[in-house]
N, CA, C and O atoms as a GROMACS GRO file, in nm:
protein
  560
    1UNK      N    1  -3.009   1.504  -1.765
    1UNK     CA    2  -2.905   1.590  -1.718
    1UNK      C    3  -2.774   1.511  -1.712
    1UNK      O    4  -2.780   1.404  -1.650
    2UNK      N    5  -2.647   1.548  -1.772
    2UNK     CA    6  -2.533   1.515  -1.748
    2UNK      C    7  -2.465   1.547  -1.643
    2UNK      O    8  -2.471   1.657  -1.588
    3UNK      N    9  -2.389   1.443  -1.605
    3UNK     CA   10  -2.318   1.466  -1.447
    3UNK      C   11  -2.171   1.454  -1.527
    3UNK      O   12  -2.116   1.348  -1.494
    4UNK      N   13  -2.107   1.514  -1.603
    4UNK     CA   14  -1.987   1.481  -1.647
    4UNK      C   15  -1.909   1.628  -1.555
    4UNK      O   16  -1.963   1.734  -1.524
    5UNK      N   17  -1.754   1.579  -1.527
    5UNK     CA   18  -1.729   1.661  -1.446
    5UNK      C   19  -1.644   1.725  -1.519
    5UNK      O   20  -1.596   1.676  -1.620
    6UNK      N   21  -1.619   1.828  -1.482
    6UNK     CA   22  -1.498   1.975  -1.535
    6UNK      C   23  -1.371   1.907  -1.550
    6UNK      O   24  -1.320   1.896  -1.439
    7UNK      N   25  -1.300   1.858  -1.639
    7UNK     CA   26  -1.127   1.835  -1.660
    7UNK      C   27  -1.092   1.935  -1.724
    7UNK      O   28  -1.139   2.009  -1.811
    8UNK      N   29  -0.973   1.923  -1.649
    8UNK     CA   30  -0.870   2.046  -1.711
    8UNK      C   31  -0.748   2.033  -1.772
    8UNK      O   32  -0.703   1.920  -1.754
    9UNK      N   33  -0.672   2.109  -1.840
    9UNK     CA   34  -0.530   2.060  -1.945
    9UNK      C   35  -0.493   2.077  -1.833
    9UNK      O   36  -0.517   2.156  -1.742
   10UNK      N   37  -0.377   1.921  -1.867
   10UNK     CA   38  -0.289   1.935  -1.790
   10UNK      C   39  -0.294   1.895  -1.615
   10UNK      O   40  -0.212   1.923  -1.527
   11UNK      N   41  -0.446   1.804  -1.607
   11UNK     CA   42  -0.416   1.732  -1.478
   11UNK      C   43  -0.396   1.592  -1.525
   11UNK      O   44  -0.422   1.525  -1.626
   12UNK      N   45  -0.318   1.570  -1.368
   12UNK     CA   46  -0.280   1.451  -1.323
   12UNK      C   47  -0.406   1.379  -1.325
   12UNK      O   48  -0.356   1.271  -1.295
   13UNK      N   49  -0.469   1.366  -1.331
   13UNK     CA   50  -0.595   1.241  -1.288
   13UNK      C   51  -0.558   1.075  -1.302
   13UNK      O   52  -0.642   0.994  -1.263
   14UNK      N   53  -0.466   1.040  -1.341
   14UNK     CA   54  -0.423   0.890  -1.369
   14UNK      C   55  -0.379   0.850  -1.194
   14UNK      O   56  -0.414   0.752  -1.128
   15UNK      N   57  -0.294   0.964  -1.155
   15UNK     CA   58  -0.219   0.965  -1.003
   15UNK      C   59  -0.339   0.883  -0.914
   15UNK      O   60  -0.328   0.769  -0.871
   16UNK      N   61  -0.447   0.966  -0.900
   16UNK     CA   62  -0.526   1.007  -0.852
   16UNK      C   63  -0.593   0.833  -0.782
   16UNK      O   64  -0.607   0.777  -0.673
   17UNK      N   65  -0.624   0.802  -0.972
   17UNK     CA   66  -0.702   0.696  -1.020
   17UNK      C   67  -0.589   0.567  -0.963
   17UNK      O   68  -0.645   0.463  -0.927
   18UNK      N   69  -0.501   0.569  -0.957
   18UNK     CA   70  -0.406   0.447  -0.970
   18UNK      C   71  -0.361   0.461  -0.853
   18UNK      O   72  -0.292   0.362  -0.830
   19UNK      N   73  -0.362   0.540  -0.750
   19UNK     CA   74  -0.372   0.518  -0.589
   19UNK      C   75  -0.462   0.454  -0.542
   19UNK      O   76  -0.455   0.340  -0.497
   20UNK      N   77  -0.587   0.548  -0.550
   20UNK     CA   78  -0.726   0.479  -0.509
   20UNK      C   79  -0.738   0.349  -0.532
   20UNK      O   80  -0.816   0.289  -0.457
   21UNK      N   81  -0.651   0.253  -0.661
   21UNK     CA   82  -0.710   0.130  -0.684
   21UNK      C   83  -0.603   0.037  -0.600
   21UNK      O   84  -0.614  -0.080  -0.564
   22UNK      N   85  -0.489   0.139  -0.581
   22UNK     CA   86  -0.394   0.022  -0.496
   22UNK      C   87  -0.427   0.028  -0.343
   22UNK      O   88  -0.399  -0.058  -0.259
   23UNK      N   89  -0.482   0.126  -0.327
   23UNK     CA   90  -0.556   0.157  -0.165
   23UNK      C   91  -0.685   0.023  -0.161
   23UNK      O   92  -0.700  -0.057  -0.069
   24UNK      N   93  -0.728   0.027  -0.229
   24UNK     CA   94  -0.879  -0.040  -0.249
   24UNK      C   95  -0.825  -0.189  -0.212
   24UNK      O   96  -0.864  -0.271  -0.130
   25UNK      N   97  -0.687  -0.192  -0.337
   25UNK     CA   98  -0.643  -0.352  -0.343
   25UNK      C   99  -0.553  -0.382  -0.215
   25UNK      O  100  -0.532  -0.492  -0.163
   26UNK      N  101  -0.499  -0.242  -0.172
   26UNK     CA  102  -0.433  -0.337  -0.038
   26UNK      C  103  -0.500  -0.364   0.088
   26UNK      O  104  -0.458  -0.448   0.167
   27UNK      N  105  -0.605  -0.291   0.108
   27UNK     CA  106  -0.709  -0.302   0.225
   27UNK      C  107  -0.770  -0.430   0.167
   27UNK      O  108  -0.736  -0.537   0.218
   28UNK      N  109  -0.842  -0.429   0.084
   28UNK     CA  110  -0.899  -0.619   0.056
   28UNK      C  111  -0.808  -0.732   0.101
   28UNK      O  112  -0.833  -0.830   0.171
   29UNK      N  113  -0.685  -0.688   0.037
   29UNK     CA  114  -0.580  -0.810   0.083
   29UNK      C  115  -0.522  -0.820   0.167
   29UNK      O  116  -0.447  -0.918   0.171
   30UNK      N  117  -0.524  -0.733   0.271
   30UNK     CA  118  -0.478  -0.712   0.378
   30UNK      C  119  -0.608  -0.802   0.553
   30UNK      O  120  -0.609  -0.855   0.664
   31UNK      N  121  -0.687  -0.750   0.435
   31UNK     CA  122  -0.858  -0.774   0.558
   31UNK      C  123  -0.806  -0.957   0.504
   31UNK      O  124  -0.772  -1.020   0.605
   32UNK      N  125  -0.796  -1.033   0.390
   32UNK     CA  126  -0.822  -1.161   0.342
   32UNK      C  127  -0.698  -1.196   0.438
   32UNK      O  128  -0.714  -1.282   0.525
   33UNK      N  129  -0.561  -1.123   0.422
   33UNK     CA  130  -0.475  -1.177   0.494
   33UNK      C  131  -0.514  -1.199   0.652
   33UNK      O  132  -0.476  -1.306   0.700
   34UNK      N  133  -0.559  -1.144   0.707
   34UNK     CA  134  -0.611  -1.144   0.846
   34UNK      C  135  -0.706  -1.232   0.876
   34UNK      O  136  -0.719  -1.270   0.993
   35UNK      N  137  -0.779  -1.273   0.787
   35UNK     CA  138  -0.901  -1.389   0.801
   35UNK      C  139  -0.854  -1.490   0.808
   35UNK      O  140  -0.893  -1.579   0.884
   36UNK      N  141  -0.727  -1.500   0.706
   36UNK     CA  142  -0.673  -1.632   0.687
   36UNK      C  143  -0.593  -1.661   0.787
   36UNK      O  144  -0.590  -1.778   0.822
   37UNK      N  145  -0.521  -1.576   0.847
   37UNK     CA  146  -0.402  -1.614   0.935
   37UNK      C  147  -0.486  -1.660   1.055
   37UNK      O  148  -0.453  -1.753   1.128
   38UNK      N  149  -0.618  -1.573   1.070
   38UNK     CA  150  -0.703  -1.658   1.199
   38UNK      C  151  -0.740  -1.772   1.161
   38UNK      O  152  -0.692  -1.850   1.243
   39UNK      N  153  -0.794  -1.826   1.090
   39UNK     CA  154  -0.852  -1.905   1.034
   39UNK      C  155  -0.726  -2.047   1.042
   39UNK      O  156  -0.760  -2.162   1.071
   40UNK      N  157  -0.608  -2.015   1.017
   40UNK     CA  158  -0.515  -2.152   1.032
   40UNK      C  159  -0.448  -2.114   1.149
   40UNK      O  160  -0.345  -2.168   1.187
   41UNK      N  161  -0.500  -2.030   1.203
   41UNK     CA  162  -0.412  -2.060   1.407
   41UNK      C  163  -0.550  -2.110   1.447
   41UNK      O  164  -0.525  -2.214   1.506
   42UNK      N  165  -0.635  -2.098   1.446
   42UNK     CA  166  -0.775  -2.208   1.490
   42UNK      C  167  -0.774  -2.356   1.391
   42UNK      O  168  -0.860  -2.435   1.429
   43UNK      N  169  -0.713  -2.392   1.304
   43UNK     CA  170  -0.699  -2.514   1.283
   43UNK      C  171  -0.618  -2.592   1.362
   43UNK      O  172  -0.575  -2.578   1.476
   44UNK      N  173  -0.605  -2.683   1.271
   44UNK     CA  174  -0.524  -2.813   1.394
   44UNK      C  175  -0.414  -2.791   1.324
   44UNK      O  176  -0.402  -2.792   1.202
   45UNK      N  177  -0.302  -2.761   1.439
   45UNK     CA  178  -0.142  -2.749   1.396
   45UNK      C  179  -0.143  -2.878   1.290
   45UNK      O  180  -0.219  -2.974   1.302
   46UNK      N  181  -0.040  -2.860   1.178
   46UNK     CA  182   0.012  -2.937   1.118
   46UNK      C  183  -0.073  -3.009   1.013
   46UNK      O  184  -0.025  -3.106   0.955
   47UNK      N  185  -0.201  -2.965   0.984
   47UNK     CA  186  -0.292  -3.031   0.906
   47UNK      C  187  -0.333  -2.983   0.830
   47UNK      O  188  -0.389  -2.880   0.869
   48UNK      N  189  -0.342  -3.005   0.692
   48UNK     CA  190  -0.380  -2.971   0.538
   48UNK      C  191  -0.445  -2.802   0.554
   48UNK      O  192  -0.379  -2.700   0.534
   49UNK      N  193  -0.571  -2.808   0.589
   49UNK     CA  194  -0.625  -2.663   0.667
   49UNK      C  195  -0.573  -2.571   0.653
   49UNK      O  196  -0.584  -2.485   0.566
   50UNK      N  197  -0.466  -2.586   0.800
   50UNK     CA  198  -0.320  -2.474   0.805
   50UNK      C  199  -0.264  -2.426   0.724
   50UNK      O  200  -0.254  -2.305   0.702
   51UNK      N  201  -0.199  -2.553   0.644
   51UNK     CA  202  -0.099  -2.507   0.539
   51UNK      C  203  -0.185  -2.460   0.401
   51UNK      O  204  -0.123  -2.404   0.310
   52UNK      N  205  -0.299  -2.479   0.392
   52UNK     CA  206  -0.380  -2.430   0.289
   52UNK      C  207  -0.445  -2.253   0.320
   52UNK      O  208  -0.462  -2.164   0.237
   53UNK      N  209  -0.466  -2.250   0.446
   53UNK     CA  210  -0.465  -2.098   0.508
   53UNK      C  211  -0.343  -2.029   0.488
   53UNK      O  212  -0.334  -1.918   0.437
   54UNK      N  213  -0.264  -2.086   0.522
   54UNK     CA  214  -0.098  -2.014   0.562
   54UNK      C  215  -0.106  -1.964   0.406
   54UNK      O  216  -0.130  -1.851   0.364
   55UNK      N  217  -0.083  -2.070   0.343
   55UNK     CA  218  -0.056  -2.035   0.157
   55UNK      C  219  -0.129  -1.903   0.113
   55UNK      O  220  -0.069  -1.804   0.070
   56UNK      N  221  -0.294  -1.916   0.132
   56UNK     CA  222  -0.356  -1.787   0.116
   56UNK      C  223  -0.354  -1.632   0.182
   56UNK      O  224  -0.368  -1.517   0.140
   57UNK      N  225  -0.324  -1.712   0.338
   57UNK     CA  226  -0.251  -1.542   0.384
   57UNK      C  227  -0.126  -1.466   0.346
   57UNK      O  228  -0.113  -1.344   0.350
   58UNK      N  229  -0.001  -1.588   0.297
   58UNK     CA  230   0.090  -1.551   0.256
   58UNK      C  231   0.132  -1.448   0.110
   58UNK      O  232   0.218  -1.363   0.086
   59UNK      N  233   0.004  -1.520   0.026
   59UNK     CA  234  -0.020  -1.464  -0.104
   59UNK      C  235  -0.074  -1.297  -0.091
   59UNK      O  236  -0.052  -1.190  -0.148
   60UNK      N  237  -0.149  -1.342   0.010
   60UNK     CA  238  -0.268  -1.188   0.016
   60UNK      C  239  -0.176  -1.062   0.093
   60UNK      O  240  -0.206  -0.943   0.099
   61UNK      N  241  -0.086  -1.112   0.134
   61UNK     CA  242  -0.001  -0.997   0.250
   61UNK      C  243   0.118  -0.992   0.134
   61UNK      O  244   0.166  -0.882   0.159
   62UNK      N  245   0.188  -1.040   0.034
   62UNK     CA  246   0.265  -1.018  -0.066
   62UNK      C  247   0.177  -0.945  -0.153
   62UNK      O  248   0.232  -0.849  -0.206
   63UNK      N  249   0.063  -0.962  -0.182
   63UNK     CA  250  -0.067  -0.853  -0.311
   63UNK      C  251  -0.064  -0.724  -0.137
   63UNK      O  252   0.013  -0.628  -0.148
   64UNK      N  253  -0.109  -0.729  -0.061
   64UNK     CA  254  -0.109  -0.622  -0.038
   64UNK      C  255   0.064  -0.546  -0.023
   64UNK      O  256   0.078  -0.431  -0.064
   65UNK      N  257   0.167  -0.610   0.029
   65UNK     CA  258   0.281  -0.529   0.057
   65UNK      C  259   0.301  -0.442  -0.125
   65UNK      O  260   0.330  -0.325  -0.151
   66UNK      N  261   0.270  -0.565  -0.222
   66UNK     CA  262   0.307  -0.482  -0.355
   66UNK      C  263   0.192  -0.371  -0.359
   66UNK      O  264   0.245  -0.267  -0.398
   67UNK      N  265   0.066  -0.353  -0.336
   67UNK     CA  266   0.034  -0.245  -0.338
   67UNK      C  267   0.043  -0.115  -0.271
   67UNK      O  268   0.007  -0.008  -0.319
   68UNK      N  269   0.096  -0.136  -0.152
   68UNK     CA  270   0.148  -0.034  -0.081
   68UNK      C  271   0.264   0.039  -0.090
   68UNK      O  272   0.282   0.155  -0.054
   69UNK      N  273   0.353  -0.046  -0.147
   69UNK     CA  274   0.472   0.022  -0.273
   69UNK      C  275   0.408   0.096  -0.396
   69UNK      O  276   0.451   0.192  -0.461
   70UNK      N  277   0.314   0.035  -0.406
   70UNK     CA  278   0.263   0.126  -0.539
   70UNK      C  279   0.177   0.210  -0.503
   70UNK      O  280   0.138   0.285  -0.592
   71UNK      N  281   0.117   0.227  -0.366
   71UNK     CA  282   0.090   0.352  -0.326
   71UNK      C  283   0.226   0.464  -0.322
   71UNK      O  284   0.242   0.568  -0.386
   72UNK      N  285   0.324   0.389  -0.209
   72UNK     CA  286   0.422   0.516  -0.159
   72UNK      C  287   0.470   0.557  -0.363
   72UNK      O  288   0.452   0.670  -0.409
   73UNK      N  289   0.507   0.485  -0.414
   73UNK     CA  290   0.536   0.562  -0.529
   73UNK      C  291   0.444   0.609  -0.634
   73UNK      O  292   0.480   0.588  -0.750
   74UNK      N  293   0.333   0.668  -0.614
   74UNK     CA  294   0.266   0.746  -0.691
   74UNK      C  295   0.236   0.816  -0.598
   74UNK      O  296   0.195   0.926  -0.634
   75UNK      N  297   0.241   0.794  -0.441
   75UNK     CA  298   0.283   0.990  -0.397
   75UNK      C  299   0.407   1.027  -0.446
   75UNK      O  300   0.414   1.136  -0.502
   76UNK      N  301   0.512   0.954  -0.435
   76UNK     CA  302   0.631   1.007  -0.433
   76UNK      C  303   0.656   1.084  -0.626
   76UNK      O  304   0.733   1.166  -0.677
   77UNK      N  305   0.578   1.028  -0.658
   77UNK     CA  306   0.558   1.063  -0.860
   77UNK      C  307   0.481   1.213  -0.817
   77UNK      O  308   0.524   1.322  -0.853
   78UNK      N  309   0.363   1.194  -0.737
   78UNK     CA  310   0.257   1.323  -0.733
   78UNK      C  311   0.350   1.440  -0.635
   78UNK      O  312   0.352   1.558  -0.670
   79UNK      N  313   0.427   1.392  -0.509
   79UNK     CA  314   0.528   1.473  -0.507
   79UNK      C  315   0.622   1.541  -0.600
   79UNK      O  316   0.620   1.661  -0.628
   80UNK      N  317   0.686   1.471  -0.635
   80UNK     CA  318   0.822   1.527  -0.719
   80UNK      C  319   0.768   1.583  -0.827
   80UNK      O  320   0.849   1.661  -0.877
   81UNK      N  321   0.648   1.578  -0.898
   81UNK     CA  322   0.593   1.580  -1.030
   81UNK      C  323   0.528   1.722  -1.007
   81UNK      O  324   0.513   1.798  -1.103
   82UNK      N  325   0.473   1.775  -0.824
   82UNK     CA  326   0.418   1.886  -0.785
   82UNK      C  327   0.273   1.888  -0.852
   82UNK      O  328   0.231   1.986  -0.913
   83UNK      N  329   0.218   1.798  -0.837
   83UNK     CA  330   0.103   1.776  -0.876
   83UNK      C  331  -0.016   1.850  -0.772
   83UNK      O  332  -0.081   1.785  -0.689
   84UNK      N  333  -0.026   1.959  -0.788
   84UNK     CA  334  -0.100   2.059  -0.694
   84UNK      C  335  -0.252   2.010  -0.725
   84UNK      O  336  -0.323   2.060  -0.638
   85UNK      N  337  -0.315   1.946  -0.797
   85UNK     CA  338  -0.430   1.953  -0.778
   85UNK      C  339  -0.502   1.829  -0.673
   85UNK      O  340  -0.622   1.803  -0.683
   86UNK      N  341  -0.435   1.776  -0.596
   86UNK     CA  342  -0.449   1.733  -0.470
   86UNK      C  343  -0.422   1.779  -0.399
   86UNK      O  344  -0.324   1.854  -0.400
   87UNK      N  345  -0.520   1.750  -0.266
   87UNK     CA  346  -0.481   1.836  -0.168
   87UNK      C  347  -0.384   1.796  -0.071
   87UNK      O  348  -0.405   1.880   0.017
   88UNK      N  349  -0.291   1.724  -0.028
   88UNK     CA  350  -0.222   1.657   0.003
   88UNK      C  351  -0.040   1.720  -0.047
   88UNK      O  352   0.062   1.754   0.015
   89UNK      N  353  -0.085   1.707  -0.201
   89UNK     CA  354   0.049   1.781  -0.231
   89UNK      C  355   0.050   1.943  -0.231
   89UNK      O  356   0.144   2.022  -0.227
   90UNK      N  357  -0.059   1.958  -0.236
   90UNK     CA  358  -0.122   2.174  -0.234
   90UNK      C  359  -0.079   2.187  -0.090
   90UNK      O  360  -0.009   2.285  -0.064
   91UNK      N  361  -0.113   2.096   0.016
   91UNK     CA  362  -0.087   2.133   0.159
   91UNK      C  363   0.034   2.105   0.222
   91UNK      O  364   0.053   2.145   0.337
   92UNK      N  365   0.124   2.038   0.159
   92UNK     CA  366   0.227   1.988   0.217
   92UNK      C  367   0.348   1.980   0.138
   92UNK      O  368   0.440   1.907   0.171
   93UNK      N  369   0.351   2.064   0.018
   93UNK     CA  370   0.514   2.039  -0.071
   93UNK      C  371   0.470   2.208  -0.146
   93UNK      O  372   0.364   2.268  -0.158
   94UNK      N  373   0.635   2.245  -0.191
   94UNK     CA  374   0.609   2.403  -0.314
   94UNK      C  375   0.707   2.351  -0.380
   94UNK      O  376   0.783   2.273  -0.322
   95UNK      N  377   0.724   2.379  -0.499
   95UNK     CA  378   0.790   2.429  -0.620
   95UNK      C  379   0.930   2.453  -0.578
   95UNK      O  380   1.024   2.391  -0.627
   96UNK      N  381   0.945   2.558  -0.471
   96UNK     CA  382   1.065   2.620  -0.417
   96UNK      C  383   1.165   2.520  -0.299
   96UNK      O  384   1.277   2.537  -0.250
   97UNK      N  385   1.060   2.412  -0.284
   97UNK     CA  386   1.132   2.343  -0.224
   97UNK      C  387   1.233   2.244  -0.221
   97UNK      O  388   1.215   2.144  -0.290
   98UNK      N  389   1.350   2.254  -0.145
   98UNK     CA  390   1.453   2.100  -0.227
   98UNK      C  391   1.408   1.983  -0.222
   98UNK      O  392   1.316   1.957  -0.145
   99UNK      N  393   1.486   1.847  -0.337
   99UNK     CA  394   1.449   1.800  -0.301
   99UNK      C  395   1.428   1.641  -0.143
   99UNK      O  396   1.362   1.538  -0.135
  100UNK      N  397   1.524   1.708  -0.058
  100UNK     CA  398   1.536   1.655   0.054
  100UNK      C  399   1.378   1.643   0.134
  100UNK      O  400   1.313   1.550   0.182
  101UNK      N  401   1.360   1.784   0.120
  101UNK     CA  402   1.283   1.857   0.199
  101UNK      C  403   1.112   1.791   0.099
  101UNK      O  404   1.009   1.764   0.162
  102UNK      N  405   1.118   1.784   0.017
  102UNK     CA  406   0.972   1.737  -0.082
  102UNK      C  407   1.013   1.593  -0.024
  102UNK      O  408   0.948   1.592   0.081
  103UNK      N  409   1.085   1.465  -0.029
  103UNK     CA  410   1.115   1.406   0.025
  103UNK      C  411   1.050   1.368   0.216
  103UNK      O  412   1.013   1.260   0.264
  104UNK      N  413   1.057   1.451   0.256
  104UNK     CA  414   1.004   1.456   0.352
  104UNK      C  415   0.863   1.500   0.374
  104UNK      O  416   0.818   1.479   0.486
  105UNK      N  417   0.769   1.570   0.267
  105UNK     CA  418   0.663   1.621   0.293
  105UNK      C  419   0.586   1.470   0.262
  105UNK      O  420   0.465   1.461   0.284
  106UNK      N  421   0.634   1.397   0.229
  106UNK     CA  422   0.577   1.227   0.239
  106UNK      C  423   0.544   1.174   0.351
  106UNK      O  424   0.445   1.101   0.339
  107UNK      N  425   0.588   1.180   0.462
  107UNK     CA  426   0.522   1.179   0.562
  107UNK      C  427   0.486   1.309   0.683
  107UNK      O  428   0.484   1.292   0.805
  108UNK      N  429   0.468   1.403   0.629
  108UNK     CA  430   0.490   1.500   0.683
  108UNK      C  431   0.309   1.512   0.768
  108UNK      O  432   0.278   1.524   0.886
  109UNK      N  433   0.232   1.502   0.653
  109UNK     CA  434   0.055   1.469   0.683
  109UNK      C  435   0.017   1.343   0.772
  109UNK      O  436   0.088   1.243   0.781
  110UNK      N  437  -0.081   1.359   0.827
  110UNK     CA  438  -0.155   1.243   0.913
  110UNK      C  439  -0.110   1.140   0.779
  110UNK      O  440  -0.015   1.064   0.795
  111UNK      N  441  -0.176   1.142   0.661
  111UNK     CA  442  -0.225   1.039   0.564
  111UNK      C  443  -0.069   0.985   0.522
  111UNK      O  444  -0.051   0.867   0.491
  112UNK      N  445   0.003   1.049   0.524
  112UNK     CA  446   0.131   1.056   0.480
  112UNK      C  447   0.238   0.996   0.565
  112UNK      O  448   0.346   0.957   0.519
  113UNK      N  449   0.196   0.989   0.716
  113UNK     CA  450   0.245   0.920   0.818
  113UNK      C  451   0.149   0.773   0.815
  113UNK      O  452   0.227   0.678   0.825
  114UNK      N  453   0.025   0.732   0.805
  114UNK     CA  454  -0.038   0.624   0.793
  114UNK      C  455   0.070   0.534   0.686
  114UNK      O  456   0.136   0.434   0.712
  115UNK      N  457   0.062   0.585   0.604
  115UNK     CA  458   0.133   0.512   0.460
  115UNK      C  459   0.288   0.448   0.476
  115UNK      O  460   0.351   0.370   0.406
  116UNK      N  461   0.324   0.529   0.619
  116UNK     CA  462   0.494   0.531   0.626
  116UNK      C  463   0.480   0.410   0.728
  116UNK      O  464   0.575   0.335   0.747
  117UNK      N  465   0.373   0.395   0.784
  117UNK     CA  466   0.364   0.296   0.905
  117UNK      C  467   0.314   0.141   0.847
  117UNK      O  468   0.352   0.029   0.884
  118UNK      N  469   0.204   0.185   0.730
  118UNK     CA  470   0.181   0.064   0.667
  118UNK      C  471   0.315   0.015   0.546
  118UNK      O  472   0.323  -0.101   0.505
  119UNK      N  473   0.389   0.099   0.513
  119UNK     CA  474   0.520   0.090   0.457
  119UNK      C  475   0.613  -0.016   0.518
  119UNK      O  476   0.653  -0.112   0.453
  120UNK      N  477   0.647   0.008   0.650
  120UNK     CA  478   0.711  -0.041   0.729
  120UNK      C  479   0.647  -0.154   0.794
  120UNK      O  480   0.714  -0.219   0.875
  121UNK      N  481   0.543  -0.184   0.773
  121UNK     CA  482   0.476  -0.313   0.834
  121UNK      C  483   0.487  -0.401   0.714
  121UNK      O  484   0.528  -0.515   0.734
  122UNK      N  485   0.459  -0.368   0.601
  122UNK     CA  486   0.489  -0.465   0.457
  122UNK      C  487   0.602  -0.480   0.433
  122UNK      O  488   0.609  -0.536   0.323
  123UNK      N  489   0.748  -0.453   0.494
  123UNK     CA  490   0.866  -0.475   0.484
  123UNK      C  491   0.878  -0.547   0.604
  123UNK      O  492   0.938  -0.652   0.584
  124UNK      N  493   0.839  -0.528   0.735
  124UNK     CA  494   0.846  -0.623   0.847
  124UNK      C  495   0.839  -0.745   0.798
  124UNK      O  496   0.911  -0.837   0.758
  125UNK      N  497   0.697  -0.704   0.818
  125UNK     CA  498   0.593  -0.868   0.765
  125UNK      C  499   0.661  -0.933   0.633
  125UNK      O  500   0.647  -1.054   0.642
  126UNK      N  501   0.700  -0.913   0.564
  126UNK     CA  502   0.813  -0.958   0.428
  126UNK      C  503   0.901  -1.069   0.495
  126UNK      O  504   0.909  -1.191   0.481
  127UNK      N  505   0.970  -0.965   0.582
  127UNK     CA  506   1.082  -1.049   0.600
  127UNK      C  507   1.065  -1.137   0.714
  127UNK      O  508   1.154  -1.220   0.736
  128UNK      N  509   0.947  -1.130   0.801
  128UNK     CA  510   0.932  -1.174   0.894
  128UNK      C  511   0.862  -1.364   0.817
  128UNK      O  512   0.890  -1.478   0.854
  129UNK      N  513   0.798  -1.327   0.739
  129UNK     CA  514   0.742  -1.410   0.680
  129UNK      C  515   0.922  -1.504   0.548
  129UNK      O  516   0.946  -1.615   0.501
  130UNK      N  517   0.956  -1.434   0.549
  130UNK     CA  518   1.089  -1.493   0.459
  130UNK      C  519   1.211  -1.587   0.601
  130UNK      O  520   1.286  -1.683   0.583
  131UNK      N  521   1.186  -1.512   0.721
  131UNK     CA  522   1.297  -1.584   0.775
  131UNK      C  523   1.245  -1.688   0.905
  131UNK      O  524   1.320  -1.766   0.964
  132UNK      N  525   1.118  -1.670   0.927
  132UNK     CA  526   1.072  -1.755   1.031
  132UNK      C  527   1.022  -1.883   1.036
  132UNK      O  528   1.011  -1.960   1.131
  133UNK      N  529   0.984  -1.897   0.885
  133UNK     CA  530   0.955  -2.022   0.895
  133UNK      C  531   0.980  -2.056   0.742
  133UNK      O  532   0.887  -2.082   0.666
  134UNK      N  533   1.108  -2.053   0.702
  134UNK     CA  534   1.178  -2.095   0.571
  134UNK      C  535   1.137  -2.212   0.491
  134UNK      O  536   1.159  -2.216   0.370
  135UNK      N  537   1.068  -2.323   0.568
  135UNK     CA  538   1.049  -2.432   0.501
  135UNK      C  539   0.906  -2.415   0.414
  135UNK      O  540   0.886  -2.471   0.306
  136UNK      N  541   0.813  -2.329   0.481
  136UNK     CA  542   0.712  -2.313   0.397
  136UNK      C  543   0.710  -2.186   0.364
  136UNK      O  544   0.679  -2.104   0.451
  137UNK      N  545   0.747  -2.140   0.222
  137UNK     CA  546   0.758  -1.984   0.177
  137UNK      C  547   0.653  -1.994   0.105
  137UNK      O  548   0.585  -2.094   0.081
  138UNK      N  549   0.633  -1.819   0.048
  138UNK     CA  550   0.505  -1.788  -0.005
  138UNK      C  551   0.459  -1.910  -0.105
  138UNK      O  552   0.352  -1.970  -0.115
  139UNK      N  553   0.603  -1.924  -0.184
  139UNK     CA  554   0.614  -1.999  -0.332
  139UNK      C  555   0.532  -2.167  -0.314
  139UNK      O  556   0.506  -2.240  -0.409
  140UNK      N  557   0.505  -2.197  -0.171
  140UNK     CA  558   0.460  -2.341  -0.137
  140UNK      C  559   0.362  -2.363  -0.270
  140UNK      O  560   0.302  -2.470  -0.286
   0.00000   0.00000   0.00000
């Protein structure tokens, strides 16, 4: 028996596919970033360890902030694009709407408010990580 599923002309399915993998990739790198940052505040200040943790959390929270940009913009593509065969854009944007207002149906959903919060934590954490401790940047 074949399990192949029903496609239809004319869907989006790439949207779909290329969220899910930046969701996938920023939760991994996000969980690695968190291991690591514990992992060199339980080392010994100032010792190889640290700065070998620091390096890997720094990397993993830059892979996740870039994937969370590449989440918000393939809603913002599945928005503007009115890509109705999600439910997300079926429940929360029309055709008739401006675009201020489609603009706003981005965070308008629970899921859609999550994304705006993890948005704003990968721009925190960016810069928080760019101005606090300048001598060792991601690039170490």
């Amino acid at each position: 028996m074949e399990t192949d599923s029903i496609k239809y002309i004319g869907e989006h399915l790439w949207a779909g596919q290329a969220g899910n993998i930046c969701v996938i990739i920023s939760f991994t790198a996000a969980l690695l970033c968190s291991l690591s940052y514990f992992t060199a505040a339980n080392a010994e200040p100032n010792s190889s360890q640290e700065v070998s943790w620091k390096k890997i959390a720094r990397w993993s929270f830059l892979i996740h902030s870039v994937s969370v940009f590449c989440i918000v913009g393939v809603l913002f593509i599945m928005l503007i694009g009115h890509y109705f065969e999600y439910e997300y854009i079926w429940h929360h944007s029309s055709k008739k709407m401006p675009l201020q207002y489609i603009a706003s149906c981005f965070w308008e959903g629970q899921e859609g408010s999550f994304i705006l919060w993890i948005f704003w934590d990968a721009i925190i954490g960016i810069f928080l990580i760019r101005t606090l401790n300048p001598k060792s940047q991601v690039s170490d």
